[in-house]
C-alpha positions in Angstrom: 130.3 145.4 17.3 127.6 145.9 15.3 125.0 142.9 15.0 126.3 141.3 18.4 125.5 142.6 22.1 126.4 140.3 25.1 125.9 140.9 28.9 127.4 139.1 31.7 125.0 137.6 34.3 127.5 136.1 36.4 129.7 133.0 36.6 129.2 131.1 32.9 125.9 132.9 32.3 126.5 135.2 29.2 123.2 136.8 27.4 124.4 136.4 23.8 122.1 138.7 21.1 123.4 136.9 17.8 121.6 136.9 14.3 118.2 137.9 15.9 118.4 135.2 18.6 118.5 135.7 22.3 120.8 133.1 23.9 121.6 131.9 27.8 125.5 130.0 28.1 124.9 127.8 31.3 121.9 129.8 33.3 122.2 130.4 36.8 119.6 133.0 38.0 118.9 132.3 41.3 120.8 133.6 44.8 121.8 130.3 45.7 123.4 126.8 44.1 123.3 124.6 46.3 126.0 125.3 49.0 127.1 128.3 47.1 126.0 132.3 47.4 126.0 134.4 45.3 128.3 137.2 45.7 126.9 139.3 42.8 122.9 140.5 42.5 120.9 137.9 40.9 119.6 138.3 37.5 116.1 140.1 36.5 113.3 138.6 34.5 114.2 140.9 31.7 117.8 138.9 31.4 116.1 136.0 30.8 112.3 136.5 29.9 112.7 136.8 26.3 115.7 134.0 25.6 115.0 131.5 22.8 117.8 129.3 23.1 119.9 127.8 26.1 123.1 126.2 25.2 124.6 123.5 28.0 128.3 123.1 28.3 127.7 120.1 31.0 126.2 118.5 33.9 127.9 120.3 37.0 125.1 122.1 39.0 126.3 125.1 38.7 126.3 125.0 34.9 123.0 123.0 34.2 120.8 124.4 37.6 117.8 122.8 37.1 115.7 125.7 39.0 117.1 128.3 37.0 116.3 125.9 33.4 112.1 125.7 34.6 112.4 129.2 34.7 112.8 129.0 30.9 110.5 128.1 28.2 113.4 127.8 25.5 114.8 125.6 23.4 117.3 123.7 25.6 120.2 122.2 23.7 122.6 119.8 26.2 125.6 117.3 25.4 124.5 114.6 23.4 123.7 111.6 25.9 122.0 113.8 28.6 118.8 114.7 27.0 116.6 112.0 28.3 117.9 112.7 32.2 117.0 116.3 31.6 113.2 115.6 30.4 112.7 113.1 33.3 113.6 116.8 35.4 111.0 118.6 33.7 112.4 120.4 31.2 110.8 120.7 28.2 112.2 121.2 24.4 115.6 119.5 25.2 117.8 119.1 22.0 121.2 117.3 22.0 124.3 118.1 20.4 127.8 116.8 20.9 131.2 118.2 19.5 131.5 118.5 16.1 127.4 118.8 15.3 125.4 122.1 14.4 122.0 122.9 15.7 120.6 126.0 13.8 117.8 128.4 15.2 116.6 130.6 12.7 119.8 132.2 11.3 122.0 131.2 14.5 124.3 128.6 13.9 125.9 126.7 16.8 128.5 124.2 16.6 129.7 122.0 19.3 133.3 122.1 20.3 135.5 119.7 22.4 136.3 120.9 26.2 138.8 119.0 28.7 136.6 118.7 31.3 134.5 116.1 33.6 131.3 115.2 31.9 130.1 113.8 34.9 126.9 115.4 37.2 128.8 115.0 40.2 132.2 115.7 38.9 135.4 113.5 38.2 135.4 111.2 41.2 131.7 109.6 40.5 130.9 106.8 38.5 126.8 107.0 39.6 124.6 109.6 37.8 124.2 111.0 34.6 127.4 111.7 32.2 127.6 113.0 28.7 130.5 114.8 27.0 131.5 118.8 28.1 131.6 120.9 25.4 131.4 124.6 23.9 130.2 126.1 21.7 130.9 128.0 18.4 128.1 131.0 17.6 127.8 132.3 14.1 125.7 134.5 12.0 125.1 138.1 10.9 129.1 138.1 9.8 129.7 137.3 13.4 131.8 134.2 15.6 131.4 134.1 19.3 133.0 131.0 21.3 131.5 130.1 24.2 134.1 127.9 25.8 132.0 126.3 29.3 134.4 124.7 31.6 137.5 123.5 30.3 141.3 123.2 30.7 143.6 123.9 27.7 143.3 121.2 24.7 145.1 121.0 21.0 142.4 121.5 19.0 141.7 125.3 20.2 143.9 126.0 17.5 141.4 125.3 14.9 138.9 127.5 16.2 138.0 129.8 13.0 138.4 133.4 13.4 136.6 134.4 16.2 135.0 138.4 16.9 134.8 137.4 21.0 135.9 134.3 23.4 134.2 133.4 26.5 136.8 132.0 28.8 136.4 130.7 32.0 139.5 132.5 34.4 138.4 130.6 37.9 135.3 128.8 39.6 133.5 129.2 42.4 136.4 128.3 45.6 139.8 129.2 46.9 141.4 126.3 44.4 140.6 125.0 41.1 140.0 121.4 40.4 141.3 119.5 37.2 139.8 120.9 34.0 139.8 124.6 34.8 141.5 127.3 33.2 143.3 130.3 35.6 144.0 133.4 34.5 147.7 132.5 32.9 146.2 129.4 31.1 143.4 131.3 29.5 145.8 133.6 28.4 147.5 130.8 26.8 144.1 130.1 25.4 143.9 133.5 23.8 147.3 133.5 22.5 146.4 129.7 20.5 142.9 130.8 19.2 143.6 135.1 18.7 139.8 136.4 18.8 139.7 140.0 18.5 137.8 140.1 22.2 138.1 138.1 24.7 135.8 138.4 28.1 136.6 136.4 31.3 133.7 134.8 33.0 133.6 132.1 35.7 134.5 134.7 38.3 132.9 137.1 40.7 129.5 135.6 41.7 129.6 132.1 43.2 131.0 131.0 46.9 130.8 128.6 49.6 128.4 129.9 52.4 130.0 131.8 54.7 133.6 131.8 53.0 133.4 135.3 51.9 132.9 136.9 55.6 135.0 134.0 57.3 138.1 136.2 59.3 141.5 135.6 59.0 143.6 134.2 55.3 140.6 132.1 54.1 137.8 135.2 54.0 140.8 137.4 52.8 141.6 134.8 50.0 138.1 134.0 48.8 137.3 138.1 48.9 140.1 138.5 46.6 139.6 135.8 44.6 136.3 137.3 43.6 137.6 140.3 42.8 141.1 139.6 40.8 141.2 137.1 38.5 139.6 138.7 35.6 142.4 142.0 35.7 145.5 138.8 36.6 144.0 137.6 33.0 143.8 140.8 31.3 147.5 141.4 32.4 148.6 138.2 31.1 147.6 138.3 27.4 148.7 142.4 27.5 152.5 140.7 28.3 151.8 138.5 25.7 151.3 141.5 23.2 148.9 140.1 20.8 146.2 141.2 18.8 143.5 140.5 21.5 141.2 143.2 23.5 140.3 142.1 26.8 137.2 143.7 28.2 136.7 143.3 32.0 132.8 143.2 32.4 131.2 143.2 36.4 128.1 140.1 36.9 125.3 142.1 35.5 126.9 144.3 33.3 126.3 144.5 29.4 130.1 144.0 27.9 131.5 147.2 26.0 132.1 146.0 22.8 133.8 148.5 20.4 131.1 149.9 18.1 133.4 149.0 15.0 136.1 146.2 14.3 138.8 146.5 11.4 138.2 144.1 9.0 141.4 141.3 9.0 142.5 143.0 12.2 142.5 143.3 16.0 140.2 145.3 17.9 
């Protein structure tokens, strides 16, 4: 597509290149997160070194990872509420921006979009700690849309997403189950089938697992190693049943994503 190029760092970490602007979704660019390994390799400086803006979809720590954020000397927008928390962390240029606002950088537009999911730093059972909103986020310029979803589960208003050249969509986590507010891979292919872009790309999968899980014998190890492996193509089988207009392209942690060099106008992929 001409005018967009995205890679695919691992988990929700997506390099977006958008009307001259170099954007991180949710960085995570260490080997570690807390109790979780990484499955995939880590990312290199030249991911990262150049990005200009980071765009937050929440306050779960393997979303906002606070040493992958000093890392970063960009501007770093989070849900409205949490900007204040982030600055006492030591992160510098924090902007805020809740559902339904619009930051611009340059000739990047983002606007925030609703997400069903807990807001809350240590998820849905805590009432201590920093909370603000989850969101995603809607990318436009140069003639292009991208929707960066974060975490969330399916919600109404997905509907009334514009037209849309790529969707981000989460397909799984981190561990053998999925909490509240997730999407699997037959509820983002609902997802696709209410907001029809012409691409969709699963992330949230491959690259993040408790210590030791992975190599742990027996039906735990075995489910884990799959589970890193098959949600993405489970996905990519469930909006092909559904027949649509959607592409889904399948894109390894680390990998730049093959977008098709041209995109009918009005039409699918």
């Amino acid at each position: 597509m001409p005018g967009l190029a995205l890679r695919f760092l691992g988990h929700s970490t997506v390099r977006v290149e958008l009307a001259g602007t170099v954007v991180l979704t949710d960085p995570v660019l260490t080997g570690a997160v807390g109790p979780l390994r990484r499955a995939s390799r880590p990312p290199a400086p030249a991911d990262w070194a150049d990005v200009d803006v980071v765009l937050l979809s929440h306050l779960h720590g393997d979303h906002l990872h606070l040493p992958s954020l000093r890392k970063l000397g960009a501007r770093v927008v989070v849900p409205r509420g949490a900007g204040e928390w982030l600055r006492a962390k030591g992160v510098s240029r924090v902007e805020e921006l809740a559902a339904g606002e619009v930051f611009e950088h340059g000739d990047l537009r983002v606007t925030g979009v609703e997400a069903a999911h807990s807001g809350h730093r240590w998820g849905p059972r805590s009432t201590r700690g920093p909370q603000a909103r989850a969101m995603g986020h809607l990318l436009e310029g140069g003639g292009r849309a991208v929707y960066a979803a974060g975490d969330t589960d399916l919600f109404p208003a997905m509907a009334g997403l514009p037209p849309l050249d790529v969707a981000l969509l989460p397909v799984w986590g981190w561990g053998p189950t999925l909490g509240p507010g997730h999407l699997d891979p037959v509820r983002a292919a609902e997802a696709v089938a209410r907001i029809r872009p012409r691409v969709a790309v699963p992330v949230h999968w491959g690259t993040l697992a408790l210590a030791g899980l992975v190599r742990a014998p027996g039906r735990a190890g075995a489910r884990m190693r799959r589970l890193l492996v098959d949600p993405p193509r489970e996905f990519a089988a469930a909006v092909a049943r559904a027949d649509g207009p959607t592409r889904v392209v399948v894109t390894e942690p680390g990998e730049q994503v093959r977008l098709p060099d041209a995109v009918p106008e009005g039409g699918p992929c």
